[in-house]
C-alpha positions in Angstrom: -11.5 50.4 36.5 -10.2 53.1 38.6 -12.6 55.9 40.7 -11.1 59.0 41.2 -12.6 60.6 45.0 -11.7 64.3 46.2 -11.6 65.0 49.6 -11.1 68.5 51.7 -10.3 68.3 55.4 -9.5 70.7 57.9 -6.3 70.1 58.6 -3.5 67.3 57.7 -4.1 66.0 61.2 -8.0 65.0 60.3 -6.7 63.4 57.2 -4.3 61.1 59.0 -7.5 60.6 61.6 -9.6 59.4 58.2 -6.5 57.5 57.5 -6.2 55.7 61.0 -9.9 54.7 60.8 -9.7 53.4 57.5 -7.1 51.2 59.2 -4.5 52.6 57.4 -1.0 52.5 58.8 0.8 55.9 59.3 4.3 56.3 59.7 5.6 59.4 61.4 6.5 62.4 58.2 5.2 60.1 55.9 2.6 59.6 53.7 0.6 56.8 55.0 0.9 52.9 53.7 -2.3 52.5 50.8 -3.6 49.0 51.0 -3.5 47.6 47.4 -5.7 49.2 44.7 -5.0 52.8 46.6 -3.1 55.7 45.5 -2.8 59.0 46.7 -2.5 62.8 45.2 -2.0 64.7 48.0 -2.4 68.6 47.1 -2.7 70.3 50.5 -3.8 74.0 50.2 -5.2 75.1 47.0 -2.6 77.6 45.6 -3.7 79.7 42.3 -0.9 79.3 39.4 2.5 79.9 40.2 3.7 83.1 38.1 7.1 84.2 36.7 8.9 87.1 38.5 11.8 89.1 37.8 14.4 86.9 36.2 12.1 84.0 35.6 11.9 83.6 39.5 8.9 81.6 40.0 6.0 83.2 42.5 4.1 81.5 44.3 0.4 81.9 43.6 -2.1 82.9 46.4 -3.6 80.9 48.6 -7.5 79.7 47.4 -8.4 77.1 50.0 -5.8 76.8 53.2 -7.7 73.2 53.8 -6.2 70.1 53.6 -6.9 68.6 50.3 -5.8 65.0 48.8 -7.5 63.4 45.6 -7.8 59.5 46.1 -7.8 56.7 43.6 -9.4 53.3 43.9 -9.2 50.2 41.8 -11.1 46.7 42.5 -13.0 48.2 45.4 -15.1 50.8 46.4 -13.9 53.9 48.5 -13.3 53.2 51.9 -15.9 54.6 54.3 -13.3 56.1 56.5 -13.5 58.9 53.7 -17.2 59.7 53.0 -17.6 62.5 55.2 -14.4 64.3 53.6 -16.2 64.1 49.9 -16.3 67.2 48.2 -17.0 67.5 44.3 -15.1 69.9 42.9 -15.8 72.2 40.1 -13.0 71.1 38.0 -11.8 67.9 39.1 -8.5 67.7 38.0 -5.1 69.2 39.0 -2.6 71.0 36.9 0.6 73.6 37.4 1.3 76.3 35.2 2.9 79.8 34.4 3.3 82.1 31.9 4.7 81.2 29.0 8.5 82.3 28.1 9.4 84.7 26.0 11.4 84.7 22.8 14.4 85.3 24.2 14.3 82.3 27.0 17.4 80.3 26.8 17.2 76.8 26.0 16.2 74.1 28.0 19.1 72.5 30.1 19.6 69.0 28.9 20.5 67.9 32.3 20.5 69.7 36.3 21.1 68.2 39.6 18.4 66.4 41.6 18.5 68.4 44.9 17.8 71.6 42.0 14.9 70.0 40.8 13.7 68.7 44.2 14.3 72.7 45.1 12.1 73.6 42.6 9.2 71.1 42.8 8.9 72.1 46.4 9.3 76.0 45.7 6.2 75.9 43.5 4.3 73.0 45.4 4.7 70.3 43.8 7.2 68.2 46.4 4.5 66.1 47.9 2.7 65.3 44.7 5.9 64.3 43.3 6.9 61.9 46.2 3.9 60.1 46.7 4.1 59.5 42.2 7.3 58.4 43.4 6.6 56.2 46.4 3.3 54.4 44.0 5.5 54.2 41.3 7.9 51.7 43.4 11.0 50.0 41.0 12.9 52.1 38.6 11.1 55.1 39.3 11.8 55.4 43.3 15.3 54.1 42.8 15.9 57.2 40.5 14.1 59.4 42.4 16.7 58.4 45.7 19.7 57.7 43.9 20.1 59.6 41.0 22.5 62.8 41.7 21.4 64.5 38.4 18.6 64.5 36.0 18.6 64.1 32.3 15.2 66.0 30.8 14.9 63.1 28.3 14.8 60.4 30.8 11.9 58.1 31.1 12.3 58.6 34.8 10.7 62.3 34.2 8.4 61.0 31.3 6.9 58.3 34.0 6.5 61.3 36.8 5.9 63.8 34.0 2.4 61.3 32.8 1.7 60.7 36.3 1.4 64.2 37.5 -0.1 64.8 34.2 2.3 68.0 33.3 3.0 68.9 30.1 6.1 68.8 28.5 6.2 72.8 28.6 5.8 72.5 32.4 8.7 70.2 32.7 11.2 72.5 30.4 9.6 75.3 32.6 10.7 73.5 35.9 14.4 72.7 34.2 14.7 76.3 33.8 13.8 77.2 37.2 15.9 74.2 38.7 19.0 75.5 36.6 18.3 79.0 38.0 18.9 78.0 41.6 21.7 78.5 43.0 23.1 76.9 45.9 
């Protein structure tokens, strides 16, 4: 059985501290390397919903919580002390993405765009990091199309797997497509 922990710090500096103590390896840039039974959601700031500007241009929503904020999952132990003095219980304890919804006349959703598009977009609305460490906990398949892949197809059960682990709706994924498609490089 997995237990779900949330944990605020000050600063992404204090986290990696937590993460040293808990004897945790951290390589430089990177997320650091969970011991088995750990994975990592790191959030960072809490941002309110992303909204749709002019032309569909996603804005970014405003800043709640500048802290440093990561949600922590543990399976076949109990949560490492390291972490106890981080522990906050939040109100809702879950973590979603959304914007408004599109209108009638929204174009359909592209069947396939380039990765560095949709890598442009997960960052421009936050999601980058969450993404990666799915990615990196994910290992196999997953990371191999998440490095190698120079396009995305929106039926791929590359997206589905990132898509469940995220826990994003379907509507959120055709909503990042769209944005993704309207970069332009």
């Amino acid at each position: 059985m997995w237990t779900t922990t949330y944990h605020r710090f000050t600063n992404r500096a204090a986290f990696l501290e937590a993460c040293k103590v808990a004897g945790w390896t951290c390589p430089p840039g990177q997320i650091p390397e969970l011991p088995q039974g750990v994975v990592i959601d790191i959030v960072g700031p809490i941002v309110a919903p992303a909204q749709l500007g002019e032309g569909g241009v996603p804005i970014p929503g405003e800043v709640i919580d500048p802290r440093y904020h990561i949600n922590l999952a543990w399976h076949g132990h109990d949560p490492d002390p390291a972490f106890q003095a981080s522990l906050v219980v939040p109100a809702t304890p879950s973590r979603g993405w959304d914007v408004a919804k599109p209108s009638a006349s929204q174009p359909p959703v592209p069947t396939v765009i380039p990765a560095w598009k949709g890598k442009a977009a997960l960052r421009e609305v936050g999601l980058l990091d969450a993404v990666e460490a799915a990615v990196a906990a994910a290992g196999g398949r997953v990371q191999d199309a998440w490095t190698g892949a120079p396009e995305w197809e929106r039926g791929s059960e590359f997206l589905a797997d990132l898509a469940r682990a995220l826990r994003l709706s379907g509507a959120q994924v055709d909503r990042m497509f769209h944005d993704a498609d309207a970069i332009r490089g």
